[in-house]
TORTORSE-541614 format. One record per atom (N, C-alpha, C): atom name; z, y negated, x negated; residue in one letter. Coordinates in nm, 3 decimals. Atoms other than C-alpha are relative to their C-alpha. Layout:
N
{'CA' {Z Y X} 'a'}
...
This chain:
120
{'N' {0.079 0.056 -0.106} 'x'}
{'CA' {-1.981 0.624 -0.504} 'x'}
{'C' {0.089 -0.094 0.083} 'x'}
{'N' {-0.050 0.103 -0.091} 'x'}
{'CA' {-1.887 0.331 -0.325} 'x'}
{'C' {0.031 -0.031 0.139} 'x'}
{'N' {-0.045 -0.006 -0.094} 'x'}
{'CA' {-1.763 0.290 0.039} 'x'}
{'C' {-0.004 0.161 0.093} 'x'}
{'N' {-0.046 -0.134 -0.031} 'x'}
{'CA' {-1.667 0.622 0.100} 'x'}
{'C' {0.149 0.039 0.039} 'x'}
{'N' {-0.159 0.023 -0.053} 'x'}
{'CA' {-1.302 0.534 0.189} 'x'}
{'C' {0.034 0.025 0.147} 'x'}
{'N' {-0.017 0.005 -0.161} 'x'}
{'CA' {-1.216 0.635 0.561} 'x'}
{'C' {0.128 -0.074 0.018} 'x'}
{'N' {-0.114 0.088 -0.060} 'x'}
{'CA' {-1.032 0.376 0.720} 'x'}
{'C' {0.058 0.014 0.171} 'x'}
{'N' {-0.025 0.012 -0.183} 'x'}
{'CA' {-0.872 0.343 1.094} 'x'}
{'C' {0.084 -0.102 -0.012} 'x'}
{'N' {-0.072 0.129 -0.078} 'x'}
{'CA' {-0.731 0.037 1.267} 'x'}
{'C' {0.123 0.033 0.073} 'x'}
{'N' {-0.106 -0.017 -0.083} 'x'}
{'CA' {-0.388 0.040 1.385} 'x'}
{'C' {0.008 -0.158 0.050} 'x'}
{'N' {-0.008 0.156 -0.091} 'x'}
{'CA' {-0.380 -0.253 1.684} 'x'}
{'C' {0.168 -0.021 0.009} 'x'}
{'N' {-0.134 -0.028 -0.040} 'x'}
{'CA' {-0.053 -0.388 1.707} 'x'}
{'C' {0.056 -0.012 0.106} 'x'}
{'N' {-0.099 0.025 -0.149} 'x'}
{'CA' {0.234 -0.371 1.959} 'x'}
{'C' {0.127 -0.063 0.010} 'x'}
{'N' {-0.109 0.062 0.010} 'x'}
{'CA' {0.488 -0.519 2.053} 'x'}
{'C' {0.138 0.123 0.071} 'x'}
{'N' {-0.090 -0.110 -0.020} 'x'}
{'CA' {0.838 -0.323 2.029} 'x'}
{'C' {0.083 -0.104 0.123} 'x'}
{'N' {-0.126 0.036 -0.119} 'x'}
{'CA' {1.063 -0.355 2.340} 'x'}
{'C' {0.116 -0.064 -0.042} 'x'}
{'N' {-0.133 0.056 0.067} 'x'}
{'CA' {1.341 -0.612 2.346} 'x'}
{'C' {0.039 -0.060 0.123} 'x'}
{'N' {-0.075 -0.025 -0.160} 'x'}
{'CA' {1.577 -0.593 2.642} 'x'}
{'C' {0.088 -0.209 0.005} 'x'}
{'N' {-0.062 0.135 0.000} 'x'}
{'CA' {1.678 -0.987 2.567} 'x'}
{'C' {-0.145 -0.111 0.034} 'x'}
{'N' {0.121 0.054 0.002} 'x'}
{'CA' {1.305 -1.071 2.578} 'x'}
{'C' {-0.119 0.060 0.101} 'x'}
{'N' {0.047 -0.117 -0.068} 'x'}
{'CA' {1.146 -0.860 2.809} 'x'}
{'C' {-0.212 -0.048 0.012} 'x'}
{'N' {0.173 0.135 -0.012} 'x'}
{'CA' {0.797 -1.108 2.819} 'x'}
{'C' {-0.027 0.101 -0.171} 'x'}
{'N' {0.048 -0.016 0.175} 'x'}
{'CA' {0.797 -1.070 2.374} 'x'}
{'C' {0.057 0.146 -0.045} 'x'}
{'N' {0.015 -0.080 0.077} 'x'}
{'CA' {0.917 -0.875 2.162} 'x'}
{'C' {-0.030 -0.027 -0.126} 'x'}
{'N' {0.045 0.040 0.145} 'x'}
{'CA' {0.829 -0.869 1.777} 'x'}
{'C' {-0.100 0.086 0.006} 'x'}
{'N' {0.157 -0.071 0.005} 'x'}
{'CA' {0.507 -0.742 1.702} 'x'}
{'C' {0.004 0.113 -0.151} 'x'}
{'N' {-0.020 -0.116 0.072} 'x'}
{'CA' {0.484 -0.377 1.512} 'x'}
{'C' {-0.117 0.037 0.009} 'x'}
{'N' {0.079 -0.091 -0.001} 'x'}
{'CA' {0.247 -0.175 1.367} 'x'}
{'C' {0.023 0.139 -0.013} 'x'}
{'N' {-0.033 -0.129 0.010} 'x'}
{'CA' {0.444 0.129 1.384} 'x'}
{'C' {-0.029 0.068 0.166} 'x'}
{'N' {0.055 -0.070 -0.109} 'x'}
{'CA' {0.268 0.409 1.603} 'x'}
{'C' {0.140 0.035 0.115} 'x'}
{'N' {-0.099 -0.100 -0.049} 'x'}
{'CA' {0.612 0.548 1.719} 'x'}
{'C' {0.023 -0.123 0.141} 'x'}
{'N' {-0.085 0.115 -0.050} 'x'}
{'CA' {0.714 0.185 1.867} 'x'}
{'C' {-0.122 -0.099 0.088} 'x'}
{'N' {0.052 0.077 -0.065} 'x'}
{'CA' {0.399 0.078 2.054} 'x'}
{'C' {-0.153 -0.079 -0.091} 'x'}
{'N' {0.117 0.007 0.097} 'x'}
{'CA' {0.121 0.032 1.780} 'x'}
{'C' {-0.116 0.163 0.086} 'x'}
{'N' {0.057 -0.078 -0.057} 'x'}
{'CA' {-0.196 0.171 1.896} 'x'}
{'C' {-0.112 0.063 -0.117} 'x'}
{'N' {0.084 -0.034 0.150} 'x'}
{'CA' {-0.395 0.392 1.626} 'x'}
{'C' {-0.148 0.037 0.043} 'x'}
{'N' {0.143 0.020 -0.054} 'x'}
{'CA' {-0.766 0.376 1.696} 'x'}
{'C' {-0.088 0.120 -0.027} 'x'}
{'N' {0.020 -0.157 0.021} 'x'}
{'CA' {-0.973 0.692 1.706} 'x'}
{'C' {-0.110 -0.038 -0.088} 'x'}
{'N' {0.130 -0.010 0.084} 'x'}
{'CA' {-1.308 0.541 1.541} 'x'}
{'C' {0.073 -0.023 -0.174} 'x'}
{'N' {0.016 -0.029 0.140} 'x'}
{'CA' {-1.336 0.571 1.163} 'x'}
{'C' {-0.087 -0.072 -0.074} 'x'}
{'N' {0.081 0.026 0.092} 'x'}
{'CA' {-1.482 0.347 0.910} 'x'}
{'C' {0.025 0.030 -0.140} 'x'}
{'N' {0.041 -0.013 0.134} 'x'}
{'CA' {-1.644 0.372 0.584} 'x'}
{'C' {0.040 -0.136 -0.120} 'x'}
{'N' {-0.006 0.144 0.065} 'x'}
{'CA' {-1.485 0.066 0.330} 'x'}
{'C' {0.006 0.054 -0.123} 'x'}
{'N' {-0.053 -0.034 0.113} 'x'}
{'CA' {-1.422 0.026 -0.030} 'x'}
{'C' {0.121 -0.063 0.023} 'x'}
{'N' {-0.124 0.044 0.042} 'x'}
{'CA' {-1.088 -0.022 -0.125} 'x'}
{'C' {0.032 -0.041 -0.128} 'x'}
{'N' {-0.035 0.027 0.126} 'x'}
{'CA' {-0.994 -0.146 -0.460} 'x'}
{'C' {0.122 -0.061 -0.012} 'x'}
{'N' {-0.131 0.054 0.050} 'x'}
{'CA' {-0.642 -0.246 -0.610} 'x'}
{'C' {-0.022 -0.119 -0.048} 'x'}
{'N' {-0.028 0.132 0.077} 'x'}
{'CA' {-0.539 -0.592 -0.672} 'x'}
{'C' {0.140 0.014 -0.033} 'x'}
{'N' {-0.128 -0.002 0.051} 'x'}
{'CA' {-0.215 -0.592 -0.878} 'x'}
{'C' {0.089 -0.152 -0.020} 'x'}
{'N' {-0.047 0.104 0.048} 'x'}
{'CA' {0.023 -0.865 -0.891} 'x'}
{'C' {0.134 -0.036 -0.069} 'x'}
{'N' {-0.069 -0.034 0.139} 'x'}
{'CA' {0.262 -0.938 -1.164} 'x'}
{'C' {0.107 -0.181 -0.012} 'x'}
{'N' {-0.052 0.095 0.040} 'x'}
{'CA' {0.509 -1.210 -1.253} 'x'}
{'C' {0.046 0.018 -0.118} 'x'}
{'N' {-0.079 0.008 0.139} 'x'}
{'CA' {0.638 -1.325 -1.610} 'x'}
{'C' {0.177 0.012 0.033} 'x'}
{'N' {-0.140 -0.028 -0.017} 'x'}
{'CA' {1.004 -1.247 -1.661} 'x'}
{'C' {0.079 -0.106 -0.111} 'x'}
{'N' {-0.093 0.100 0.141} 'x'}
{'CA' {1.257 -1.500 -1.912} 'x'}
{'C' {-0.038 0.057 -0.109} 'x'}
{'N' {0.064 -0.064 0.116} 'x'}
{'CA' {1.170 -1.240 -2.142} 'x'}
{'C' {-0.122 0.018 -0.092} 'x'}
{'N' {0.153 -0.003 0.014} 'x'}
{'CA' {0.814 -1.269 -2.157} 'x'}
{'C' {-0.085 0.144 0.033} 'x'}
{'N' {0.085 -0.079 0.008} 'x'}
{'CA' {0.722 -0.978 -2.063} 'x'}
{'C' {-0.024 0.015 0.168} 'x'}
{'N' {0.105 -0.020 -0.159} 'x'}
{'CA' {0.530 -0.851 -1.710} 'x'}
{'C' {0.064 0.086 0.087} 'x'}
{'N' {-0.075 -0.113 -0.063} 'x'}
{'CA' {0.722 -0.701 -1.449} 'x'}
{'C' {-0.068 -0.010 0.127} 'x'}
{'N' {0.070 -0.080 -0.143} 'x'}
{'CA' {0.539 -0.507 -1.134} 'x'}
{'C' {0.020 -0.099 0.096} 'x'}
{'N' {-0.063 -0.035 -0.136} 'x'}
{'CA' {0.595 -0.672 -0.808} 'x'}
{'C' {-0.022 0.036 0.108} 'x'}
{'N' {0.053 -0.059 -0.066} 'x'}
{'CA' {0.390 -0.537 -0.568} 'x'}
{'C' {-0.143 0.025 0.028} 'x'}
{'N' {0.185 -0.029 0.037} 'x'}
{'CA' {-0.032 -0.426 -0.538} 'x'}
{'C' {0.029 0.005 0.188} 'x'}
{'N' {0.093 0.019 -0.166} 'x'}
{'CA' {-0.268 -0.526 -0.228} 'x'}
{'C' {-0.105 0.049 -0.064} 'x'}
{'N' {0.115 -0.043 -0.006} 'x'}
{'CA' {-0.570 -0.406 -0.161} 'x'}
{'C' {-0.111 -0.063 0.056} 'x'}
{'N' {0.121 0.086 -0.044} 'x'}
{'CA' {-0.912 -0.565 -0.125} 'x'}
{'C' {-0.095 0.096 0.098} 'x'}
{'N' {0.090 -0.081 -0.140} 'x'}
{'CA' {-1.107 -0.417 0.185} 'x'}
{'C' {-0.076 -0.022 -0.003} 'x'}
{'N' {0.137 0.009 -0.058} 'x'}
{'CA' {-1.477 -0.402 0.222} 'x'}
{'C' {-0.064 0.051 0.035} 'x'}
{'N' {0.087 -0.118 -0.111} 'x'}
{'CA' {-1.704 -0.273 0.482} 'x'}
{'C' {-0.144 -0.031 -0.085} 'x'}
{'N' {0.158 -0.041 0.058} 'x'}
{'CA' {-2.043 -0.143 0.356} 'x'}
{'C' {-0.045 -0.126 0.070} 'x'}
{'N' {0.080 0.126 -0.041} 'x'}
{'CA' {-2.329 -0.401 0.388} 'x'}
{'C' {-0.074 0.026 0.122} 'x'}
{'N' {0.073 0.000 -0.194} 'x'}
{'CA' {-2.450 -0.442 0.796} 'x'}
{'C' {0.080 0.050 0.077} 'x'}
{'N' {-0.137 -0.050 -0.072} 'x'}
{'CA' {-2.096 -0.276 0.881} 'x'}
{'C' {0.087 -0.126 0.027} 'x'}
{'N' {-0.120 0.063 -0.036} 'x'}
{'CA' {-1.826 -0.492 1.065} 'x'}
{'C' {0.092 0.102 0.062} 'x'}
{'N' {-0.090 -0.148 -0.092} 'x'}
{'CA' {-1.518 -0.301 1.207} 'x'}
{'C' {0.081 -0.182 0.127} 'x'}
{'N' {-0.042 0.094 -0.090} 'x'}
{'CA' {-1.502 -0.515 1.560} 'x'}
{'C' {0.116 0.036 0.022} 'x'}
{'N' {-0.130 0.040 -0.060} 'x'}
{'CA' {-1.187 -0.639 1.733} 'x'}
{'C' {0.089 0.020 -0.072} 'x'}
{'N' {-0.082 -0.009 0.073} 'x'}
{'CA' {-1.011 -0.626 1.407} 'x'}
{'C' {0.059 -0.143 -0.011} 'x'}
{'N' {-0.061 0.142 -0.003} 'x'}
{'CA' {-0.756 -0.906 1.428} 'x'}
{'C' {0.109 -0.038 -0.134} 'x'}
{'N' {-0.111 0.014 0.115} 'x'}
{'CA' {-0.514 -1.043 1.138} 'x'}
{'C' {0.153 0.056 0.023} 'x'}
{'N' {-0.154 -0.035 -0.043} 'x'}
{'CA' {-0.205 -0.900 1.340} 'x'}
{'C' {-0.005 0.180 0.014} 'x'}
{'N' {0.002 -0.181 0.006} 'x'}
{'CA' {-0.328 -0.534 1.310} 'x'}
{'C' {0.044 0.043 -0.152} 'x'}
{'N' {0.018 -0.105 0.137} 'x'}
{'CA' {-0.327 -0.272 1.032} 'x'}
{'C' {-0.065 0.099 -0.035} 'x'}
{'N' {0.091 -0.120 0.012} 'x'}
{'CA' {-0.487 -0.019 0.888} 'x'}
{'C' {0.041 0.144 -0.108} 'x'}
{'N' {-0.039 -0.161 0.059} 'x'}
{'CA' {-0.457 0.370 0.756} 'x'}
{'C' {-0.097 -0.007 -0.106} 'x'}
{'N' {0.094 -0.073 0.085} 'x'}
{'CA' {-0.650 0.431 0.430} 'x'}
{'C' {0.026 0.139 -0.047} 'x'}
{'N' {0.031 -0.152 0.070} 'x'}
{'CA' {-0.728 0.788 0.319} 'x'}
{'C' {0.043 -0.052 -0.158} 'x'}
{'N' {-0.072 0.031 0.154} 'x'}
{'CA' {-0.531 0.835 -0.027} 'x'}
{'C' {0.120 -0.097 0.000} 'x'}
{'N' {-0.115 0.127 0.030} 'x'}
{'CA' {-0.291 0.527 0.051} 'x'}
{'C' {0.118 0.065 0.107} 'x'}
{'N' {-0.141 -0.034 -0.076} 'x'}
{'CA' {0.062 0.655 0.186} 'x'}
{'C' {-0.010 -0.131 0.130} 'x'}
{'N' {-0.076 0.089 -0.105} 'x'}
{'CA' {0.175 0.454 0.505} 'x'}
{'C' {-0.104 -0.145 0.062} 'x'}
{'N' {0.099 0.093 -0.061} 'x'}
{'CA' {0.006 0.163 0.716} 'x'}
{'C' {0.041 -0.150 -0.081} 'x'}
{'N' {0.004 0.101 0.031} 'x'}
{'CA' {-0.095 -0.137 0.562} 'x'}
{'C' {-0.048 -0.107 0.095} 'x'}
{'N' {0.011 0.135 -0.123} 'x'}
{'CA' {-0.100 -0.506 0.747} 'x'}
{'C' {-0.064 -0.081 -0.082} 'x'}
{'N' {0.121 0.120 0.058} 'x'}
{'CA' {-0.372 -0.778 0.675} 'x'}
{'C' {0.065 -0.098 -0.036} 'x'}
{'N' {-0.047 0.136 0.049} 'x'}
{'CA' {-0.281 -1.052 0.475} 'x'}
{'C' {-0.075 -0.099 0.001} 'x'}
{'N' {0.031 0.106 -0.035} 'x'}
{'CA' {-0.383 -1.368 0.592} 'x'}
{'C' {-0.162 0.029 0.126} 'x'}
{'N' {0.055 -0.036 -0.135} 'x'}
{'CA' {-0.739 -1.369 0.797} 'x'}
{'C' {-0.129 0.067 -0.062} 'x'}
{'N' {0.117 -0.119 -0.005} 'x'}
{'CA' {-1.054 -1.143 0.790} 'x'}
{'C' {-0.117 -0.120 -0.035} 'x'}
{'N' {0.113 0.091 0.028} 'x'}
{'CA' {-1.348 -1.298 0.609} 'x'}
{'C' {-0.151 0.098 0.056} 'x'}
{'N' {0.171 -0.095 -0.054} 'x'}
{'CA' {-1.689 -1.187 0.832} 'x'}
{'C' {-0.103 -0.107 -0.055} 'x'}
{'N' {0.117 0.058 0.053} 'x'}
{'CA' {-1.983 -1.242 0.604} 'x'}
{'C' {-0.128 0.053 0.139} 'x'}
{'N' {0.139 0.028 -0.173} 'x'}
{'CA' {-2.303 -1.308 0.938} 'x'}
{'C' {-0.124 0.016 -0.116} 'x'}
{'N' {0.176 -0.009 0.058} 'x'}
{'CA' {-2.645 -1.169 0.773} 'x'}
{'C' {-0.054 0.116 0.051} 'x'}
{'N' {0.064 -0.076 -0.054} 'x'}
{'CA' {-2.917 -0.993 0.906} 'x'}
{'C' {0.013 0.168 -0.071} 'x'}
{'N' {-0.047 -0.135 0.102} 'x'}
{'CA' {-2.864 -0.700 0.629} 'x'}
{'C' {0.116 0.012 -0.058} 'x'}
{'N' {-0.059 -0.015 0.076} 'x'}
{'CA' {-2.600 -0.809 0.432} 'x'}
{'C' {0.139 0.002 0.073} 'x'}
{'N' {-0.096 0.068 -0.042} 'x'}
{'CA' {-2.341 -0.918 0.643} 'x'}
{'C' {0.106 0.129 0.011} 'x'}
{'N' {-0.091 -0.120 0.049} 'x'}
{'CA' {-1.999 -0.728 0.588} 'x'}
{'C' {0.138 -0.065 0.048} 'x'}
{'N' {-0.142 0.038 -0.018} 'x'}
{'CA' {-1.602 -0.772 0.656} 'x'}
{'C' {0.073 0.016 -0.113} 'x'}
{'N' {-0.140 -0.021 0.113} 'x'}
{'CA' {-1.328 -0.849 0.366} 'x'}
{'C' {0.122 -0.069 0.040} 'x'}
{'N' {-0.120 0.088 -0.041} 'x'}
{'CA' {-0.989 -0.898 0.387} 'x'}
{'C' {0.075 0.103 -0.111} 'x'}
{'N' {-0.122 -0.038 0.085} 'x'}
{'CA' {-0.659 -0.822 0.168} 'x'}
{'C' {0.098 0.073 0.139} 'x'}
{'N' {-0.126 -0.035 -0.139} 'x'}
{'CA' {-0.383 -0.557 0.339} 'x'}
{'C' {0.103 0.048 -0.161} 'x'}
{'N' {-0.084 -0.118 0.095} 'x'}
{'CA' {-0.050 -0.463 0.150} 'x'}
{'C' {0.075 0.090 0.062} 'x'}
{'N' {-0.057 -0.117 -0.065} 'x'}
{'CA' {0.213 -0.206 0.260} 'x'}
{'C' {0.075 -0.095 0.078} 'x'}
{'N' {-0.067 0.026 -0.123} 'x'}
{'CA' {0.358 -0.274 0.599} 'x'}
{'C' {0.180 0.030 -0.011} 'x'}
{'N' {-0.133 -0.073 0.016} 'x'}
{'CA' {0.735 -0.288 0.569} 'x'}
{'C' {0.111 -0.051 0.107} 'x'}
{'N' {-0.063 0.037 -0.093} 'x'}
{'CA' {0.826 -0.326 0.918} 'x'}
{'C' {0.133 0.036 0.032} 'x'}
């Protein structure tokens, strides 16, 4: 069955930096000022794998993202491209890659976006 994935939003924060006191670098780690969101959505998740050729010809790993989608008439508001998110089953917080595509329809309309592992 399909979107049965529980997701949560981690907003990010910015970690303290005693040379910068205004900035900071921006984290999605809870410990350091990342804020982990209490609501809960329903998405699918599915693996995208990506792969480079080697001199050798053969296929070597180099790292898998994940394709995000909210059920159809679901959006998950104030989700921004500088957050992250927790999936159920996926170890550790993943960060959005590039920007959030919101499909606008009276029924259909839905949120996708790509996240891989956060390796702040």
């Amino acid at each position: 069955m399909i979107w049965q994935t529980p997701l949560r939003v981690v907003k990010a924060g910015r970690e303290p930096d005693p040379y910068n006191p205004k900035g900071g670098k921006l984290t999605l780690d809870p410990d350091n000022g990342a804020t982990l969101q209490d609501e809960e959505f329903l998405v699918e998740c599915q693996p995208v794998e990506l792969a480079e050729d080697t001199a050798a010809g053969t296929r070597v790993h180099t790292r898998t993202s994940w394709q995000v989608i909210t059920r159809p008439g679901a959006h998950i508001d104030g989700l921004d491209a500088t957050d992250g998110v927790l999936v159920d089953g996926i170890d550790g917080v993943l960060e959005i890659v590039g920007e959030i595509g919101r499909v606008n329809h009276d029924r259909l309309g839905h949120d996708e976006f790509t996240v891989t592992r956060w390796e702040g």
